[in-house]
C-alpha positions in Angstrom: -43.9 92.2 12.0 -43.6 89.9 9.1 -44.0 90.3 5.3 -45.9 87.9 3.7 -44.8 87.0 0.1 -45.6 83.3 -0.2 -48.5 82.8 -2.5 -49.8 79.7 -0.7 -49.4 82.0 2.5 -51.5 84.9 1.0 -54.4 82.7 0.0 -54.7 80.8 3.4 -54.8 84.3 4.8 -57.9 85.3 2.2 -59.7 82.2 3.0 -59.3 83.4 6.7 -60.6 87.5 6.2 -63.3 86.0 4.3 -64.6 83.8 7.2 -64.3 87.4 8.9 -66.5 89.1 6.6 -67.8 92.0 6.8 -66.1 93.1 9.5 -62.6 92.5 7.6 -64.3 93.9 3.9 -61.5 96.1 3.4 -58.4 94.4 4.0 -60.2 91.2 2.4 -60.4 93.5 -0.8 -56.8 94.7 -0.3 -55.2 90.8 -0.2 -57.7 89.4 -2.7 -56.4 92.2 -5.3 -53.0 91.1 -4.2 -53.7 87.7 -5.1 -55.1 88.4 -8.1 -52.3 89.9 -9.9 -51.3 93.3 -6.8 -51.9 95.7 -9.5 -51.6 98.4 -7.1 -48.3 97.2 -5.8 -49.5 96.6 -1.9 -47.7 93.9 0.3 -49.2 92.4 3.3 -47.5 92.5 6.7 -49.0 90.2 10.0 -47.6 90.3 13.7 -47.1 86.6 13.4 -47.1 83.5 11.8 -49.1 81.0 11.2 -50.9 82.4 14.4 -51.6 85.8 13.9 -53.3 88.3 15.7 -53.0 91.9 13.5 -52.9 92.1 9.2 -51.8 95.4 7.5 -51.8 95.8 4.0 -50.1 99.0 2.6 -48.9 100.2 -0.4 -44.7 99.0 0.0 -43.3 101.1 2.5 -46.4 103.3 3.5 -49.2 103.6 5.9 -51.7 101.3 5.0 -54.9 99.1 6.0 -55.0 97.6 9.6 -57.4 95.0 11.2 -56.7 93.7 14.4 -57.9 90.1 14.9 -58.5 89.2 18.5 -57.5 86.0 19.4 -56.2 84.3 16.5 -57.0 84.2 13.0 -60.3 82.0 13.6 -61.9 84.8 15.8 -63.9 88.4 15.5 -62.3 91.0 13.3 -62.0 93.9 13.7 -61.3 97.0 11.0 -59.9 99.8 12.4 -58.8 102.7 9.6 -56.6 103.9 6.8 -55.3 107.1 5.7 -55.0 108.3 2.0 -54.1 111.6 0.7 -56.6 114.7 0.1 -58.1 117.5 1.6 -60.8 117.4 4.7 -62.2 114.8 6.3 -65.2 112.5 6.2 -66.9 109.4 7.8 -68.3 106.7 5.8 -70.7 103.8 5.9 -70.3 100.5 4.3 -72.7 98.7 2.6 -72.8 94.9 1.5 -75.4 93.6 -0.9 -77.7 90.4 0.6 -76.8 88.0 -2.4 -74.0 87.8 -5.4 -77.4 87.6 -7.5 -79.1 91.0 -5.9 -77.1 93.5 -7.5 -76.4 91.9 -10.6 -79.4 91.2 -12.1 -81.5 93.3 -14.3 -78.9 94.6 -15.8 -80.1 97.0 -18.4 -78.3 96.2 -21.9 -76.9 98.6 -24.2 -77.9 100.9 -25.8 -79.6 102.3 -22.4 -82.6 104.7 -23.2 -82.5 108.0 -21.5 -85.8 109.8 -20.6 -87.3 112.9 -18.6 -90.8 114.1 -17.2 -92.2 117.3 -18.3 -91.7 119.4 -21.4 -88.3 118.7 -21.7 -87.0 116.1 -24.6 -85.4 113.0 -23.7 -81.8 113.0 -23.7 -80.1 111.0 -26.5 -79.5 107.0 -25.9 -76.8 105.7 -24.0 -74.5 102.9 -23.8 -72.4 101.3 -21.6 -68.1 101.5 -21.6 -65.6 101.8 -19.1 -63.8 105.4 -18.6 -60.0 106.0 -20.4 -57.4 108.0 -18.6 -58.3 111.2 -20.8 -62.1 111.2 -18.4 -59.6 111.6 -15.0 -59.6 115.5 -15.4 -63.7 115.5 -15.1 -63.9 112.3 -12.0 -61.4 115.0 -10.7 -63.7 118.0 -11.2 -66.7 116.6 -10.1 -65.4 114.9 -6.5 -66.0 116.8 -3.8 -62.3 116.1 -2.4 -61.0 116.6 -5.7 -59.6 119.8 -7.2 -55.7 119.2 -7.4 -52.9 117.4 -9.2 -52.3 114.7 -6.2 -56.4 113.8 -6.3 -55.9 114.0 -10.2 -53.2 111.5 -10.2 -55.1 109.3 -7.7 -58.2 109.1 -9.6 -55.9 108.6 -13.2 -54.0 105.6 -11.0 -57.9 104.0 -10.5 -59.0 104.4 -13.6 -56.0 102.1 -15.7 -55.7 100.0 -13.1 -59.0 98.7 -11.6 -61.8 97.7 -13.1 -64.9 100.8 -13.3 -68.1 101.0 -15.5 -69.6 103.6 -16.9 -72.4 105.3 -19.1 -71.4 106.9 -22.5 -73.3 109.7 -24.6 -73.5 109.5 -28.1 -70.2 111.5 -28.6 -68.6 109.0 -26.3 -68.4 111.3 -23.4 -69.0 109.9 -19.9 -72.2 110.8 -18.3 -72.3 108.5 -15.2 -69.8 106.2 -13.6 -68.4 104.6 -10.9 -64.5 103.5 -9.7 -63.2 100.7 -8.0 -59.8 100.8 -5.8 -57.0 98.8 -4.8 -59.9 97.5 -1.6 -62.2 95.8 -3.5 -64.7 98.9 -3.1 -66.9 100.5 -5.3 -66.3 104.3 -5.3 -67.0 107.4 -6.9 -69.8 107.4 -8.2 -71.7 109.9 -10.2 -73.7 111.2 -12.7 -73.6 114.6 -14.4 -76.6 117.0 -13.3 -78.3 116.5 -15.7 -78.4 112.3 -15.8 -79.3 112.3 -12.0 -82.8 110.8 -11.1 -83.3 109.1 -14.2 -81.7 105.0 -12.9 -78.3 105.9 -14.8 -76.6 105.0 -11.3 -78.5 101.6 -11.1 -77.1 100.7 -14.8 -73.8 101.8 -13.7 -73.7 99.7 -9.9 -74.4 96.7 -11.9 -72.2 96.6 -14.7 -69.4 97.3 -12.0 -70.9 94.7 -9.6 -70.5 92.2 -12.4 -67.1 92.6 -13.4 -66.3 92.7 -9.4 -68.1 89.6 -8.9 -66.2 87.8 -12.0 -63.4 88.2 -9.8 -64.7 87.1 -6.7 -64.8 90.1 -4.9 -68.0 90.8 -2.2 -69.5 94.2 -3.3 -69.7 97.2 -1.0 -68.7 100.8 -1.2 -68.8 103.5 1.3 -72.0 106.4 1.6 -71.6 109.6 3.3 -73.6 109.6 6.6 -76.0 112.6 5.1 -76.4 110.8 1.8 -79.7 109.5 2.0 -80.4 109.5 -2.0 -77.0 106.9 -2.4 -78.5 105.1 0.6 -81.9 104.8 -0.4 -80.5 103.8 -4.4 -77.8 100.7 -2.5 -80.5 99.6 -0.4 -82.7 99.4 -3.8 -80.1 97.4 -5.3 -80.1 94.3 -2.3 -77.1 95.8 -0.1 -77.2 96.5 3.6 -76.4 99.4 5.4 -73.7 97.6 7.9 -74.2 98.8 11.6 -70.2 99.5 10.8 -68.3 103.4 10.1 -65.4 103.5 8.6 -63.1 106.4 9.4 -60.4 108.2 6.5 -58.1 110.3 7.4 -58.0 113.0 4.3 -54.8 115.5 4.1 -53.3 117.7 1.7 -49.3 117.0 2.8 -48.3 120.4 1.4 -50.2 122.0 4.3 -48.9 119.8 7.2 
């Protein structure tokens, strides 16, 4: 297995995942970051070169991303899994919006107005900001997976390095929001209880969508299989539930 650190090297091999797209989304998002600066310090390793059948991208000296590409780098891709560190495990769909314009129009400027049905008053205006290292403790507290230092550090890592949008109350306290990681994906997203049902998550999608797309990057994100409420709000937004299920591997290392 090769290394690949030549940046002329590592751009003819994005051009390439992109004509595999969307089968390659992941390991696309992996070398574009890469290319674009490898803020989360990955490297790229390939079977071969310039003819090359299988990419990983890792973090240096770990497990990392794998797509085999069966026969040669003009041909189908295929993604085939990662492993990261947490507790459980889970399957995931990926989703990929229609058109660059879909998901990022109609974005709703700030401040956003907050309403309700019923008897109850509407909740304060918001706006939109981007979450600060000091919001990782409540990411932390409200993802299912979540719950200890490691996922704690993890979420902090995401947060100062990748871009992420989210929606601010009047005391500046996060309300809704949504990550990005070192794949290109959009991820973790989520608004408190009491924001939920109310198009906080659309706002959100599309601030994040835009900054992605400023950077080139094709959207998508992963749902649970059994959530239909994420499902139905992507599909709302012009992305494409892929016929593709993408498999992590979620441990807690203490207990292995």
């Amino acid at each position: 297995m090769l290394i690949l650190t030549c940046s002329s090297k590592l751009q003819l091999l994005e051009s390439v995942l992109r004509r595999g797209l969307p089968e390659t989304l992941l390991v696309c998002g992996a070398v574009m970051h890469i290319n674009r600066g490898n803020p989360a310090q990955h490297e790229v390793v390939v079977d071969s070169w310039p003819e090359f059948k299988a990419v990983l991208t890792r973090p240096r000296n770990e497990v990392g991303n794998y797509s085999k590409m069966e026969g040669g780098p003009h041909k189908k891709h295929r993604y085939l899994g990662h492993k990261i560190h947490s507790g459980g495990a889970v399957a995931l769909f990926l989703c990929l919006p229609g058109s660059s314009s879909e998901c990022s129009a109609g974005l709703c400027p700030s401040p956003v107005s907050s309403t309700t049905t019923g008897a109850t008053l509407p909740l304060p205006p918001l706006h939109l900001g981007t979450l600060s290292l000091c919001d990782a403790p409540l990411v932390n507290d409200t993802w299912a997976f979540a719950g200890n230092d490691r996922s704690l550090r993890y979420l902090r890592s995401l947060i100062e390095v990748f871009p992420n949008a989210c929606l601010l109350d009047q005391k500046g306290q996060p309300v809704a929001w949504c990550l990005s990681d070192a794949l290109g994906r959009m991820i973790h997203a989520y608004a408190l209880p009491e924001y939920q049902g109310k198009g906080h998550m659309k706002t959100v999608l599309q601030a994040l969508g835009r900054k992605l797309q400023a950077k080139g990057f094709a959207l998508y994100g992963g749902v649970l299989p059994e959530n239909q409420n994420s499902k139905k709000l992507l599909i709302s937004q012009g992305f494409h539930l892929l016929s593709l299920t993408n498999y992590m591997l979620f441990f807690t290392p203490n207990h292995l």
